[in-house]
C-alpha positions as YAML, in Angstrom:
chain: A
units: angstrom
residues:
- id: 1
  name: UNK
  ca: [37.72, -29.46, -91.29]
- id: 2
  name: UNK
  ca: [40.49, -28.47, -88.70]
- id: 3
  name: UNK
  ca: [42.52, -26.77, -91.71]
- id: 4
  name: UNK
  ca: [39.26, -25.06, -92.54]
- id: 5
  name: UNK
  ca: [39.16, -23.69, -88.89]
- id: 6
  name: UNK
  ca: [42.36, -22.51, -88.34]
- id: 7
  name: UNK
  ca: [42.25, -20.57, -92.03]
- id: 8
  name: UNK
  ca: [39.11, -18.95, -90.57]
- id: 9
  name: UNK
  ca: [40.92, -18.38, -87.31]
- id: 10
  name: UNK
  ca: [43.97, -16.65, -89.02]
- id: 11
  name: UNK
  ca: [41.77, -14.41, -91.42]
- id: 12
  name: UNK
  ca: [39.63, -13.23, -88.05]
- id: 13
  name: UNK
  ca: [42.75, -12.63, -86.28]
- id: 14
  name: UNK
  ca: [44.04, -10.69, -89.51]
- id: 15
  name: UNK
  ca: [40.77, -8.48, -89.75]
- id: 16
  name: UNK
  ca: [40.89, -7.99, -86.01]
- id: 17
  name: UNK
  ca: [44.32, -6.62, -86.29]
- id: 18
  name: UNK
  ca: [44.59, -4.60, -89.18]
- id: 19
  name: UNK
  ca: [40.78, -2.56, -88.59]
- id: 20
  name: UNK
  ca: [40.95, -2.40, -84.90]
- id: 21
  name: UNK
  ca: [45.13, -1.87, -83.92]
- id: 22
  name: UNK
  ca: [42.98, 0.25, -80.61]
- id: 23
  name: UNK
  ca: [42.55, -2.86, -79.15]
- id: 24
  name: UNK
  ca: [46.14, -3.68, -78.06]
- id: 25
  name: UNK
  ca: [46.33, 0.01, -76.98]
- id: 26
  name: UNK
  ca: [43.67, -0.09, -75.19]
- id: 27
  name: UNK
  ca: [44.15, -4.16, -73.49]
- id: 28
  name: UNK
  ca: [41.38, -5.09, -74.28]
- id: 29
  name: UNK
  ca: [42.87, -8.59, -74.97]
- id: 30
  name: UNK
  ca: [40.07, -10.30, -73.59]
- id: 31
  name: UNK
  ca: [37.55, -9.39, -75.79]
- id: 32
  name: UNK
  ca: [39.86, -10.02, -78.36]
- id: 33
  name: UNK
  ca: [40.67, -13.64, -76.85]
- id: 34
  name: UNK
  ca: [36.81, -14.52, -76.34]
- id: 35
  name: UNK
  ca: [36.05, -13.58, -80.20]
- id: 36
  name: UNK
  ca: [39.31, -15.62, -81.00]
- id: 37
  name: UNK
  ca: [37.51, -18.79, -79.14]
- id: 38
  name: UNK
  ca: [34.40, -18.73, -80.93]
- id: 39
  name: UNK
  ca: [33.09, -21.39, -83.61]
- id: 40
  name: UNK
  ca: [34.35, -20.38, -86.98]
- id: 41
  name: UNK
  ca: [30.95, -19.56, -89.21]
- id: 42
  name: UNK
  ca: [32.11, -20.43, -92.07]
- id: 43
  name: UNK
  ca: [32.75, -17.66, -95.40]
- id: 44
  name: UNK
  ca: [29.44, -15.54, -93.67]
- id: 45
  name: UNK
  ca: [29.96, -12.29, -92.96]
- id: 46
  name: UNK
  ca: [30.78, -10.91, -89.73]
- id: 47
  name: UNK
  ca: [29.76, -7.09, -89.66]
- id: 48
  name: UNK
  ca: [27.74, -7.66, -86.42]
- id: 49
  name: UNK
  ca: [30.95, -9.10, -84.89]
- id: 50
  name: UNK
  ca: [32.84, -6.36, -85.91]
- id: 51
  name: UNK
  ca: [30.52, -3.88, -84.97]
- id: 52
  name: UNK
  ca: [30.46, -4.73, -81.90]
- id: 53
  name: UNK
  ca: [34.13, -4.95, -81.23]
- id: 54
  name: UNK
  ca: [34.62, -1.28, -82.90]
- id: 55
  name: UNK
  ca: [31.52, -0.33, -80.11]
- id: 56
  name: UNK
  ca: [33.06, -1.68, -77.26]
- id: 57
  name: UNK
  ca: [36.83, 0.08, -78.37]
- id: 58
  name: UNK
  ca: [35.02, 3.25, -78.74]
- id: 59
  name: UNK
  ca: [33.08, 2.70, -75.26]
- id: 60
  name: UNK
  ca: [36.21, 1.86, -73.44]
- id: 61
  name: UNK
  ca: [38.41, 4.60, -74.69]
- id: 62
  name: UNK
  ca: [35.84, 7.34, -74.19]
- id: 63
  name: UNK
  ca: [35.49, 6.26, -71.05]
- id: 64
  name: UNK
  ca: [38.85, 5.56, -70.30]
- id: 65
  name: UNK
  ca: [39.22, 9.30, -71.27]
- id: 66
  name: UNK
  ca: [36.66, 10.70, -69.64]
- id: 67
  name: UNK
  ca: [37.84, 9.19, -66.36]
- id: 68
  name: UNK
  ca: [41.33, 10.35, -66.87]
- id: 69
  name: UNK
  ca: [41.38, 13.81, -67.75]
- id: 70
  name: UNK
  ca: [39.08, 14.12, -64.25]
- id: 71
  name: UNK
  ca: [42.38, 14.09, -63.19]
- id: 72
  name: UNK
  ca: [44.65, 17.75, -63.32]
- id: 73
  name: UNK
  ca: [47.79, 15.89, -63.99]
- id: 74
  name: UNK
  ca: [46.95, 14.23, -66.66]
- id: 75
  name: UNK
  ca: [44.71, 17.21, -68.35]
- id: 76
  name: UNK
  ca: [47.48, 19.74, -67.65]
- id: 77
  name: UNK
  ca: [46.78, 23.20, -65.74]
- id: 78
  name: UNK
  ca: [46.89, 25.30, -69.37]
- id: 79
  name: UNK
  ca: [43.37, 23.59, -70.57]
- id: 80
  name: UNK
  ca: [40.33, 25.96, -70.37]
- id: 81
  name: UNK
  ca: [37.61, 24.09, -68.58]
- id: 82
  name: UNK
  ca: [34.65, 25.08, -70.27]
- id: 83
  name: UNK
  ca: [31.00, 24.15, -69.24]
- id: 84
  name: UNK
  ca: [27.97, 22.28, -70.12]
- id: 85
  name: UNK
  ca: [24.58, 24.81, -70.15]
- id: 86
  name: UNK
  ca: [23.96, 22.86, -67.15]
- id: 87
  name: UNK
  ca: [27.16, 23.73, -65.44]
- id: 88
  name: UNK
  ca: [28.80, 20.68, -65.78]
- id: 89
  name: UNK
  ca: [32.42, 20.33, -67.41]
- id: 90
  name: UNK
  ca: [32.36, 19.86, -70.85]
- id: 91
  name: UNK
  ca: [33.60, 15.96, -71.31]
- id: 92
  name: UNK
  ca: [35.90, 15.28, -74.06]
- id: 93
  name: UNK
  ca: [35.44, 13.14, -77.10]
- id: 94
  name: UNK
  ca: [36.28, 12.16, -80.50]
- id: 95
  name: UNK
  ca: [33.04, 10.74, -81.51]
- id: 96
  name: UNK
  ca: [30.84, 12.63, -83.84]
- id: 97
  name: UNK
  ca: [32.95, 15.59, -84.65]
- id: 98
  name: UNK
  ca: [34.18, 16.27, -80.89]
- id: 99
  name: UNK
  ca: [33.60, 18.61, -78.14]
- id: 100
  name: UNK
  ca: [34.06, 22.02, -79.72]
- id: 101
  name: UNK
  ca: [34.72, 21.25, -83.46]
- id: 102
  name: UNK
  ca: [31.12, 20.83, -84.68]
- id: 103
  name: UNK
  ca: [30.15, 24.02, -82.62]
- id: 104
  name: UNK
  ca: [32.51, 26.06, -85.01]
- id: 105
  name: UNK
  ca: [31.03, 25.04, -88.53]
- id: 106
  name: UNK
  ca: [33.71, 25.01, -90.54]
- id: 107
  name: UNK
  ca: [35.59, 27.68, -89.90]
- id: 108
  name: UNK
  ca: [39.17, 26.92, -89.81]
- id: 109
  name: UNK
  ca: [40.87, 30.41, -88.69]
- id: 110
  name: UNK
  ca: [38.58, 30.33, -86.10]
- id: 111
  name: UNK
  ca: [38.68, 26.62, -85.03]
- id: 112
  name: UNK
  ca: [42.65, 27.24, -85.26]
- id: 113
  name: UNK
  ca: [42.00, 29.87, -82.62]
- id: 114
  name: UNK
  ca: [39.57, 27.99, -80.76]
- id: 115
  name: UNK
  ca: [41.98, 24.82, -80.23]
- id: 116
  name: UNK
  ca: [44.83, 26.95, -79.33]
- id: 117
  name: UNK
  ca: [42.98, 29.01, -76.87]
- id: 118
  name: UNK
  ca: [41.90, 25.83, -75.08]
- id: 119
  name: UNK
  ca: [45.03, 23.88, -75.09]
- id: 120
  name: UNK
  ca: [47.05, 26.89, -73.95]
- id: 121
  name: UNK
  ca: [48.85, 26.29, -77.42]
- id: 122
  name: UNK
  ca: [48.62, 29.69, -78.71]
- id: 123
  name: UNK
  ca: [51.15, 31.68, -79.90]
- id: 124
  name: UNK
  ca: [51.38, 34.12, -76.89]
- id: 125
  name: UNK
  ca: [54.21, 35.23, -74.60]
- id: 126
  name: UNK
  ca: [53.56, 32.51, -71.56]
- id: 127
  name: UNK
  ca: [53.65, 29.75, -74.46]
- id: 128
  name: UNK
  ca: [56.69, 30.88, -76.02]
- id: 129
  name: UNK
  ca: [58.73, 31.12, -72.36]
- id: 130
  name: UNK
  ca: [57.42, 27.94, -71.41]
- id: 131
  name: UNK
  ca: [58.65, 26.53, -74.62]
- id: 132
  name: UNK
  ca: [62.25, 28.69, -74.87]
- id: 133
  name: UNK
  ca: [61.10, 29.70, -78.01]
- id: 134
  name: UNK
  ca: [62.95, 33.00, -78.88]
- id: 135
  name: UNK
  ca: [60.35, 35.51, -79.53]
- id: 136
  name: UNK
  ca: [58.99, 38.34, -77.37]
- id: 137
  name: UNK
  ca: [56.79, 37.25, -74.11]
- id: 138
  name: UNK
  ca: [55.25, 40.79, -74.28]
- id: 139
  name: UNK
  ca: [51.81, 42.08, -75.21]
- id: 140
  name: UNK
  ca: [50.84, 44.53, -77.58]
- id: 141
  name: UNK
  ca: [49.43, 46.79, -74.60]
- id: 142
  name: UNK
  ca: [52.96, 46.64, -72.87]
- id: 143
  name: UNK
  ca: [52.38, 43.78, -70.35]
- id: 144
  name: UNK
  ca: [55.79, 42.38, -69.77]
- id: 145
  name: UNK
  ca: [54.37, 38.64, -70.10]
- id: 146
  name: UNK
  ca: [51.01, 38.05, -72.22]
- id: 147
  name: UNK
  ca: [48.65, 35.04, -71.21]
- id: 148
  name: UNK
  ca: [45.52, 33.58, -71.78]
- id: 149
  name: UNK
  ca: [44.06, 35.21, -68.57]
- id: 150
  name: UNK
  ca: [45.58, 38.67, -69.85]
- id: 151
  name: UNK
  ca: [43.60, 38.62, -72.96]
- id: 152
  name: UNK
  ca: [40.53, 37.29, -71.88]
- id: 153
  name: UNK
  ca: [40.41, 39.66, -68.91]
- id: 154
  name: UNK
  ca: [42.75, 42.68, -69.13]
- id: 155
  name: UNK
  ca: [44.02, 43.27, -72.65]
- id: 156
  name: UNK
  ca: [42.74, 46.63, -73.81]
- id: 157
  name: UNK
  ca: [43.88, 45.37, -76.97]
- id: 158
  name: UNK
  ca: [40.78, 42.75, -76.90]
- id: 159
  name: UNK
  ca: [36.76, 44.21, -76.94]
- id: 160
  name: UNK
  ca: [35.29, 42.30, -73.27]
- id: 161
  name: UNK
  ca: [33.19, 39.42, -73.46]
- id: 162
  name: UNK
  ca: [29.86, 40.70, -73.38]
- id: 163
  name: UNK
  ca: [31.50, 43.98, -71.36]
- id: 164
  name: UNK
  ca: [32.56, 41.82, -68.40]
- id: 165
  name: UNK
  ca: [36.24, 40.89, -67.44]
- id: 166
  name: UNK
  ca: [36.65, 37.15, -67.06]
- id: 167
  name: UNK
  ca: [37.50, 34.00, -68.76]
- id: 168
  name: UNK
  ca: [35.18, 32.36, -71.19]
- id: 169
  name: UNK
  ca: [32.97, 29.67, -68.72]
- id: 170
  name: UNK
  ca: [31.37, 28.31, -71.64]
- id: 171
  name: UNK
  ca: [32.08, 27.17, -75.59]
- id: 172
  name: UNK
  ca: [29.48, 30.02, -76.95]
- id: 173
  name: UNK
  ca: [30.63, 33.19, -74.58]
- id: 174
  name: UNK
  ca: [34.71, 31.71, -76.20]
- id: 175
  name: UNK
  ca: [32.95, 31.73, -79.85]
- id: 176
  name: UNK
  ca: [32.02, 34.90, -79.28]
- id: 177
  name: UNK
  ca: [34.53, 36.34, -78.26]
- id: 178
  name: UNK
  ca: [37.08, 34.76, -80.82]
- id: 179
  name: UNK
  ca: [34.67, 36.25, -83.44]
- id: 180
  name: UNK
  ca: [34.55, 39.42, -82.22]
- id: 181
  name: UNK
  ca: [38.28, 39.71, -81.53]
- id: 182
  name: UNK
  ca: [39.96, 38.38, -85.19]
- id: 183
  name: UNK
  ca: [43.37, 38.50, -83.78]
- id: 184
  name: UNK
  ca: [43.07, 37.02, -80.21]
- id: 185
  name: UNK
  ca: [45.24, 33.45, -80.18]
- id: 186
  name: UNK
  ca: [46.39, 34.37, -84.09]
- id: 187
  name: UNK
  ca: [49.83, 34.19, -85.59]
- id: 188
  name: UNK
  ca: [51.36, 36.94, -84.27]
- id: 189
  name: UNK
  ca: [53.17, 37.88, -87.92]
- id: 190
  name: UNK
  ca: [52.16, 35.93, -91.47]
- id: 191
  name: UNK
  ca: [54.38, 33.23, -91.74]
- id: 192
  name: UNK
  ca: [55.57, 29.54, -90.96]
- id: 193
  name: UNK
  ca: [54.81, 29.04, -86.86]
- id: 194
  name: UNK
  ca: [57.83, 29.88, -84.69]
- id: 195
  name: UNK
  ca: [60.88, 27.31, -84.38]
- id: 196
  name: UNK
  ca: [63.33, 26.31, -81.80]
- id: 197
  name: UNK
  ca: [61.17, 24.44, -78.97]
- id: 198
  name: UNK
  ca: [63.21, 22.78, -76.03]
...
């Protein structure tokens, strides 16, 4: 019986490891440990136990996450807070399709966009001096150094979102205006991306 255990034992351990690697990550070592010390149940299956254990990851990360990127360090001061119709920050999250990405429908040049416009990833003048990438930090209009802010607010190059001059506040009013200006946060020129970061 003991042999029978331990070969039980080993194959949860080996399930546990391979399908849920977040665990470690996220040290979550006692749950792990407290599944580890239950009675074998012989060759049933164990969805419900796993279930539960991929739950309680997700749980714990997302609100591991959520706590975290309260914080400015750790979110960075390039990512475009955008609200909630209640006024409320948007919170992050992978679950079902994320945040933004099931707001955009499938629409890759346009999620493309989307993501680069709120990561500050786009391939605009303030990203390419803060990464020393050798390309021009000028705008089309003739601003000397093109940001986020600058197209959003002041580019004449760029039709106003909904005639006013400010930054998107929430995920429609940046749709919009990424659909109604094709070329905001696009490649610059067809072609691979720029090279020579750092």
């Amino acid at each position: 019986m003991a042999s029978s255990n331990s070969t039980v034992s080993s194959e949860l351990d080996e399930c546990i490891g391979h399908v849920f690697p977040s665990l470690v990550i996220l040290q979550s070592l006692d749950l792990y440990e407290f599944v580890r010390g239950l009675p074998p149940v012989g060759r049933m299956r164990m969805a419900t136990s796993l279930d539960s254990l991929r739950k309680k990851a997700t749980t714990a990360c997302l609100d591991s996450w959520s706590t975290m990127f309260q914080n400015k360090k750790y979110r960075g001061h390039n990512f475009l807070l955008l609200q909630n119709l209640n006024g409320g920050i948007i919170q992050l999250t992978y679950a079902k399709g994320g945040s933004w990405l099931g707001e955009v429908g499938g629409r890759l040049l346009v999620t493309t966009r989307m993501c680069r416009s709120i990561l500050g990833h786009a391939p605009i003048g303030s990203y390419f001096q803060r990464f020393n990438i050798d390309k021009s930090h000028r705008c089309e209009c003739g601003v000397p150094l093109q940001t986020r802010d600058h197209i959003f607010v002041v580019c004449r190059k760029h039709k106003l979102l909904h005639g006013n001059r400010r930054v998107p506040k929430y995920l429609g009013e940046l749709w919009y205006f990424l659909d109604t200006n094709l070329k905001a946060f696009a490649q610059r020129t067809p072609g691979p991306a720029p090279e020579g970061i750092g």
